[in-house]
C-alpha positions as CSV (number, residue, x, y, z in Angstrom):
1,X,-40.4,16.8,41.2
2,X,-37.2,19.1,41.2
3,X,-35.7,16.2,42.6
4,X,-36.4,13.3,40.1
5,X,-35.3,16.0,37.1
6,X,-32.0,16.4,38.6
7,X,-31.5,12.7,38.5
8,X,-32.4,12.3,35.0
9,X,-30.0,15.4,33.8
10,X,-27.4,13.6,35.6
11,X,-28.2,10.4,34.0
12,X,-28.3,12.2,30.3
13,X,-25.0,14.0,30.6
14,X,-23.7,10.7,31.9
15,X,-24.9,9.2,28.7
16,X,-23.6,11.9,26.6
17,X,-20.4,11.5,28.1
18,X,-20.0,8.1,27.8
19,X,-21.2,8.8,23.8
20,X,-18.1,10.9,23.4
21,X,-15.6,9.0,25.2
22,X,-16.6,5.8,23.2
23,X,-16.1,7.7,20.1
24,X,-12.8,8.6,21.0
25,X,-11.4,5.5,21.7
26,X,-13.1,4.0,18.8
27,X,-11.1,6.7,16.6
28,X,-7.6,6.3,18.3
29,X,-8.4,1.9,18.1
30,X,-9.1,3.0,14.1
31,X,-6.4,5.3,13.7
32,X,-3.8,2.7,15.3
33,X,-4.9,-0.1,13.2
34,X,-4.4,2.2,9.9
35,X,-1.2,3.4,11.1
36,X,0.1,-0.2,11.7
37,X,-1.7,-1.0,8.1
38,X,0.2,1.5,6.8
39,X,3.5,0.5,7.8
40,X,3.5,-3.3,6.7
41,X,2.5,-1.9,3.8
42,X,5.4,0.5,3.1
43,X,7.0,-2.8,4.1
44,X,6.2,-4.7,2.1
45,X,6.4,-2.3,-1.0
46,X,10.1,-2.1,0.0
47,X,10.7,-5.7,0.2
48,X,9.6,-6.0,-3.7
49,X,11.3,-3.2,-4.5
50,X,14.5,-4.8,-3.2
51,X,13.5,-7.9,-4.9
52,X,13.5,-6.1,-8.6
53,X,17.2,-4.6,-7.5
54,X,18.5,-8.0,-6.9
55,X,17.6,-8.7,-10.3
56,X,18.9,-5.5,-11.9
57,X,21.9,-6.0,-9.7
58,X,22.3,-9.7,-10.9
59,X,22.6,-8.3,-15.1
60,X,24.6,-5.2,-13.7
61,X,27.0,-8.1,-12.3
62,X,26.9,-10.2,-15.4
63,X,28.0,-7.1,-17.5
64,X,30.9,-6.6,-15.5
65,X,32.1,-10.0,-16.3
66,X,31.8,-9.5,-19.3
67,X,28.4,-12.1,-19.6
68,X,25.4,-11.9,-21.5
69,X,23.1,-9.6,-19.7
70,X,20.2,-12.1,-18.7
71,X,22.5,-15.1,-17.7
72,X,22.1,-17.2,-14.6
73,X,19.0,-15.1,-14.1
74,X,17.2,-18.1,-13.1
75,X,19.6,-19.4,-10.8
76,X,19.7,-16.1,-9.1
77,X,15.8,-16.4,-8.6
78,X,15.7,-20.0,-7.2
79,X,17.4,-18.1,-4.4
80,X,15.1,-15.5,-4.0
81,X,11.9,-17.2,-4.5
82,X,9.6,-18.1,-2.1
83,X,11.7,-16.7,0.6
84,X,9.6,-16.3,4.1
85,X,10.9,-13.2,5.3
86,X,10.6,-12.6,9.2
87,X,10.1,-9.2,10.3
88,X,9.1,-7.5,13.6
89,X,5.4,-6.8,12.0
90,X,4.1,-9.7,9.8
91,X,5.9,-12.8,8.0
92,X,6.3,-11.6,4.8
93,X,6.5,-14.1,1.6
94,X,8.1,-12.9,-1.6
95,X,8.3,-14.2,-5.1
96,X,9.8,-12.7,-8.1
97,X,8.9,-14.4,-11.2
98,X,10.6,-12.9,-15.0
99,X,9.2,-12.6,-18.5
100,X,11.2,-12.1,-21.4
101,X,10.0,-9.4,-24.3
102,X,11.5,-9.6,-27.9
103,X,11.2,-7.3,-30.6
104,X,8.0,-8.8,-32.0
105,X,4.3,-8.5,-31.9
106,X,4.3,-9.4,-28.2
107,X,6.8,-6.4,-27.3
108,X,5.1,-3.6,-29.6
109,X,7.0,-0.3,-30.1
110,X,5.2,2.6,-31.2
111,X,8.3,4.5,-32.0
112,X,9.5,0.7,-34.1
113,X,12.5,0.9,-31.8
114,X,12.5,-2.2,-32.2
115,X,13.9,-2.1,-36.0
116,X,16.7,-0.2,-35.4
117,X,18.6,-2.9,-32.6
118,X,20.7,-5.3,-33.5
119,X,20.9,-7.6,-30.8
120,X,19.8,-11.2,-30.2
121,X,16.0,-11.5,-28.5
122,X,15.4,-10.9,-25.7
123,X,15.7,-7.3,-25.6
124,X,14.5,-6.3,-22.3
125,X,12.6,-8.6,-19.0
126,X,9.9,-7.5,-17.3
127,X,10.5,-8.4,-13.7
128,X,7.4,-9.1,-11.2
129,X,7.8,-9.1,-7.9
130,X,4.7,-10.1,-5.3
131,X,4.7,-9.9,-1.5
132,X,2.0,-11.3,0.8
133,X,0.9,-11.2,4.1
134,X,-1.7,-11.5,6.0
135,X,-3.6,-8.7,8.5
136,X,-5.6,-9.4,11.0
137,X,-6.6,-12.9,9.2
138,X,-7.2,-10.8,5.9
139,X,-4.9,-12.0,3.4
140,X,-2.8,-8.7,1.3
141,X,-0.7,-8.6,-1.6
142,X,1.4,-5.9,-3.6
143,X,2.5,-6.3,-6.8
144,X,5.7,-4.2,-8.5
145,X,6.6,-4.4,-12.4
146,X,9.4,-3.1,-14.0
147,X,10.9,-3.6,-17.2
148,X,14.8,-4.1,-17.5
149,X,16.8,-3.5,-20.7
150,X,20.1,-4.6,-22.2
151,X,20.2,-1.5,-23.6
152,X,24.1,-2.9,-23.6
């Protein structure tokens, strides 16, 4: 009898063990699959990010030369747009599209701003810049919005 119990125990801590080593691997699997998450995702936040400074930098540039502040704004999308950007993670695909706000009923101010400038419409574009990619089949996205002025 002493015998057969000492077999079982053994084959109980041997379960329990395997339990707990299970577990731990499932949680270091888990926690390198967040941490690899985690980066594309900073990633990717960075790439739209640089996509709303390319257009800040493009009216910066046109004030310089003495341009109106939203010219060749387009042209400097067509560029930009849809570019499939290869990193050492994911293939990243970014596109940056721009809406133009007026002092009007679809740019409300609260403060009416918007009756003390003199300047021809549009007053500010609000830049939108997407970036997708895809995770283990799973398709992501993040979205950035900012709003640029030609405060001029």
């Amino acid at each position: 009898m002493k015998r057969a119990q000492g077999l079982l125990e053994t084959i109980i801590a041997i379960g329990v063990m395997m339990t707990g080593l299970i577990s731990v691997m499932a949680l270091v699997i888990s926690n390198l699959n967040t941490q690899r998450e985690a980066a594309t995702r900073y990633q990717a936040v960075n790439l739209a990010r640089e996509g709303i400074e390319l257009v800040r930098n493009r009216r910066d540039s046109n004030w310089l030369q003495g341009n109106a502040a939203w010219e060749d704004i387009t042209l400097a999308l067509s560029v930009i747009n849809g570019q499939t950007l290869l990193t050492p993670f994911e293939n990243f695909t970014r596109g940056i599209s721009i809406r133009s706000l007026s002092c009007s009923a679809t740019f409300p101010r609260p403060d009416r701003s918007c009756d003390r400038i003199e300047q021809v419409d549009p007053i500010a574009q609000e830049i939108t810049a997407t970036v997708r990619w895809n995770v283990a089949g799973r398709p992501k996205e993040i979205t950035l919005m900012e709003t640029l002025y030609d405060w001029r």
